[in-house]
C-alpha positions in Angstrom: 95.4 66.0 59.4 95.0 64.8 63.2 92.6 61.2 63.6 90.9 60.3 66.6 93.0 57.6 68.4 91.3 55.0 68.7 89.1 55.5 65.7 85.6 55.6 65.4 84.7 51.7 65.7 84.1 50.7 62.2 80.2 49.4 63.0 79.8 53.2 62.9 81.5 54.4 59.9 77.9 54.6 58.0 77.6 58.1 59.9 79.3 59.3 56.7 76.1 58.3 54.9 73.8 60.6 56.7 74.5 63.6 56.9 78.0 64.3 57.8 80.9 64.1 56.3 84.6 62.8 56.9 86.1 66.1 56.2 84.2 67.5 59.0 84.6 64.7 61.0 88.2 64.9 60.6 88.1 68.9 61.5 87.0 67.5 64.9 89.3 65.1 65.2 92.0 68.3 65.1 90.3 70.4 67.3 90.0 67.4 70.0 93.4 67.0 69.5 94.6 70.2 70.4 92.3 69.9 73.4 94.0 67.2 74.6 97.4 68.7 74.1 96.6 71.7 76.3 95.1 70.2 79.3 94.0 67.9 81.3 90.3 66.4 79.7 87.8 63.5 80.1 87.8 61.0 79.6 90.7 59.4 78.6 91.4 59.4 75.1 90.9 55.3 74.8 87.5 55.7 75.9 86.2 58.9 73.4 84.1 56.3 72.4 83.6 53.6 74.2 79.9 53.7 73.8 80.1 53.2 70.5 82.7 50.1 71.2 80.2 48.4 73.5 77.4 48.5 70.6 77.3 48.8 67.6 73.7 50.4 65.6 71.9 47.3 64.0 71.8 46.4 68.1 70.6 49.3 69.7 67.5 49.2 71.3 67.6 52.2 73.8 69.3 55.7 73.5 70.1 57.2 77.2 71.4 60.6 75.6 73.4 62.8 78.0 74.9 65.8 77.6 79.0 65.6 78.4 81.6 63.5 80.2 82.1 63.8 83.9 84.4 66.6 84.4 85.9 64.9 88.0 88.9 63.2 87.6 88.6 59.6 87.7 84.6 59.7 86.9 83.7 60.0 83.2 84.5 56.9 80.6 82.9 57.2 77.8 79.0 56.1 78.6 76.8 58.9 80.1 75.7 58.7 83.3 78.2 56.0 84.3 80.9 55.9 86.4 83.5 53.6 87.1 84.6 51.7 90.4 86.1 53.2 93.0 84.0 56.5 91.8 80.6 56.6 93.7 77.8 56.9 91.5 76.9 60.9 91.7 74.2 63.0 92.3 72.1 62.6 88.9 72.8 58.4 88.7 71.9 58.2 92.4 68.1 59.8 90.8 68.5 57.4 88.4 69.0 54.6 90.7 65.9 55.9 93.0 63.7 55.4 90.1 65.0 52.4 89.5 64.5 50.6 92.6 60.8 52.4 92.6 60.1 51.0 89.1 61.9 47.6 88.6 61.2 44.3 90.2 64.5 42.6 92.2 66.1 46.0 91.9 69.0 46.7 93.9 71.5 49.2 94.2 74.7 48.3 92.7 78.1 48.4 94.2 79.7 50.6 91.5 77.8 53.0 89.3 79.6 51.3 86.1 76.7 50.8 83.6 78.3 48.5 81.0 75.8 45.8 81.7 73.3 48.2 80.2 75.3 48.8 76.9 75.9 45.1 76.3 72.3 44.6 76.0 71.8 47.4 73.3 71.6 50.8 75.5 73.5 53.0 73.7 74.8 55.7 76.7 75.4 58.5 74.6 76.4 61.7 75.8 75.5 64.9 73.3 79.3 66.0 73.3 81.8 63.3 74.0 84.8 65.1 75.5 85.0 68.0 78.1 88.1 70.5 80.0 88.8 68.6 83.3 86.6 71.0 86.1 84.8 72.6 83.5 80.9 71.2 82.2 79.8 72.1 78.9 83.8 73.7 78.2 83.7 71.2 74.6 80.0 72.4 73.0 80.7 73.8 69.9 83.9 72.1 69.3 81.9 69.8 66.7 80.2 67.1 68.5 76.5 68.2 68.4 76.8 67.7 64.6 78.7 64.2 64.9 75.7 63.2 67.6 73.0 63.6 65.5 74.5 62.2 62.2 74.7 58.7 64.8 71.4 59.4 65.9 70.3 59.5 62.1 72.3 56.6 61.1 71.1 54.3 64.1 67.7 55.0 63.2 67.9 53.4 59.8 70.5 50.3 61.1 68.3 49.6 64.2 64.7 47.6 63.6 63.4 49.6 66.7 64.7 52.4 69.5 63.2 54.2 72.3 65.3 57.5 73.1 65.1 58.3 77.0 65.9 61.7 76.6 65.9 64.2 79.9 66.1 67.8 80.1 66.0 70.0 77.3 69.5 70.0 76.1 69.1 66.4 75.6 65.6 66.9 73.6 66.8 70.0 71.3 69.8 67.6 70.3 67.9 64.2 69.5 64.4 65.3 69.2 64.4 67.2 65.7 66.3 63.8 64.2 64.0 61.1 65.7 61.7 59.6 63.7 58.9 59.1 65.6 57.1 56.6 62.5 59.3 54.0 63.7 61.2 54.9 66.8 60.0 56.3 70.3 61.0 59.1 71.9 60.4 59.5 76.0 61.2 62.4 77.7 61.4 64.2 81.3 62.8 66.7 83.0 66.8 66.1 83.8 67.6 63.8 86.7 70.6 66.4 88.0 69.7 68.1 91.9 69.7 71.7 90.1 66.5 70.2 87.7 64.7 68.0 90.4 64.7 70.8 93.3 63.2 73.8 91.6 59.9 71.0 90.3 56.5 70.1 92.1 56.6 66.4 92.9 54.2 65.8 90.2 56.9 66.4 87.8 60.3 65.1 89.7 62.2 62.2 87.9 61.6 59.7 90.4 58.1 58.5 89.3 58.3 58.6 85.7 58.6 54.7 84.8 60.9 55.8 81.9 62.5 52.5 82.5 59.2 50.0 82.7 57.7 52.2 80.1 61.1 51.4 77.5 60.7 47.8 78.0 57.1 47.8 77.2 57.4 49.5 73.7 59.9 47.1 73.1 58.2 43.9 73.9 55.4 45.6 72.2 57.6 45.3 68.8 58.5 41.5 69.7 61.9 42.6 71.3 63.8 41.0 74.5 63.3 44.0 77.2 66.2 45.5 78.6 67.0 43.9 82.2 68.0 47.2 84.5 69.5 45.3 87.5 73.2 45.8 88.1 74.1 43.0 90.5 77.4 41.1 89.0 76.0 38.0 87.3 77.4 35.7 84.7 75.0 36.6 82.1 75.1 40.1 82.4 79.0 40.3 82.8 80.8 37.4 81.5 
């Protein structure tokens, strides 16, 4: 039977625990597999999960949950939203970085829309499914991954002291929401940061002016955790 290469990182392997098992788990793995075989899809196979590399459960403090890869070439690498360099940031990260710059003190915008620094401070970057068809959004849902998501999102819960989902538009609250519990974790949510979402809304209800991001790293200072620092300028501290 076909295994993802590279494997799930082995932080992760409690997934098995909650919920979901390795037989199905390896079902994926086969269908992915074949995916791969016939076409061109994102992101490369090294990165499938790369989010899941950068941290592992006991350290997560914050769940950005998206819903698949970038399907440009060059764009999608395994964390949702981010992009990396020379790829310029698109439409729903620039919303992103609007908010941002509104929200956060010393904000800038970043050269590169690469949002690494984020997951080595305990944002996990999830996206809902974690491979798609190069050209073609949403072309992987059903192939297995909604179930795989939310066994993580179960798992995390119980590794993790504390976590506040961010979780916009609905596809991203039907996945996470029904799995969250909301005793011990937070769950924040708002309509999706994409043009399609933000155009057809009153500006009462637009993503820029949410404070999603100041509003995460007061819950978790409120539970005696380090916040979450949002800037993306190249420092040391951040990226050595």
């Amino acid at each position: 039977m076909a295994s993802f290469n590279p494997a799930l990182p082995p932080a992760w392997e409690g997934v098995f625990a909650h919920g979901y098992s390795r037989s199905e788990f390896d079902q994926l793995a086969a269908t992915v597999d074949r995916a791969y075989a016939d076409g061109a899809v994102f992101p490369a196979r090294e990165n499938i999960f790369r989010a899941l590399e950068l941290v592992g459960p006991a350290a997560v403090k914050v769940v950005i949950l998206g819903q698949d890869p970038y399907p440009t070439p060059g764009n999608a690498h395994g964390l949702s939203f981010s992009v990396m360099p020379p790829a310029r940031p698109p439409a729903s990260l620039k919303t992103i970085f609007k908010e941002l710059a509104r929200s956060i003190p010393d904000w800038t915008p970043p050269e590169s829309g690469n949002l690494e620094a984020w997951a080595r401070q305990g944002v996990l970057l999830l996206n809902t499914i974690l491979t798609v068809r190069a050209g073609e959004p949403m072309s992987h849902a059903r192939l297995g991954w909604e179930a795989f998501t939310q066994a993580v999102i179960r798992f995390l819960q119980a590794e993790s002291p504390f976590v506040v989902f961010l979780l916009w538009g609905g596809k991203a609250q039907a996945a996470a929401q029904p799995w969250i519990d909301t005793a011990r974790h937070a769950a924040i949510t708002d309509n999706h940061p994409s043009p399609l979402a933000q155009n057809r809304l009153p500006s009462t209800e637009k993503f820029v002016g949410n404070g999603h991001f100041a509003e995460a790293n007061r819950r978790l200072t409120a539970k005696g955790l380090p916040p979450i620092d949002w800037r993306l300028s190249a420092t040391p501290s951040l990226f050595g």
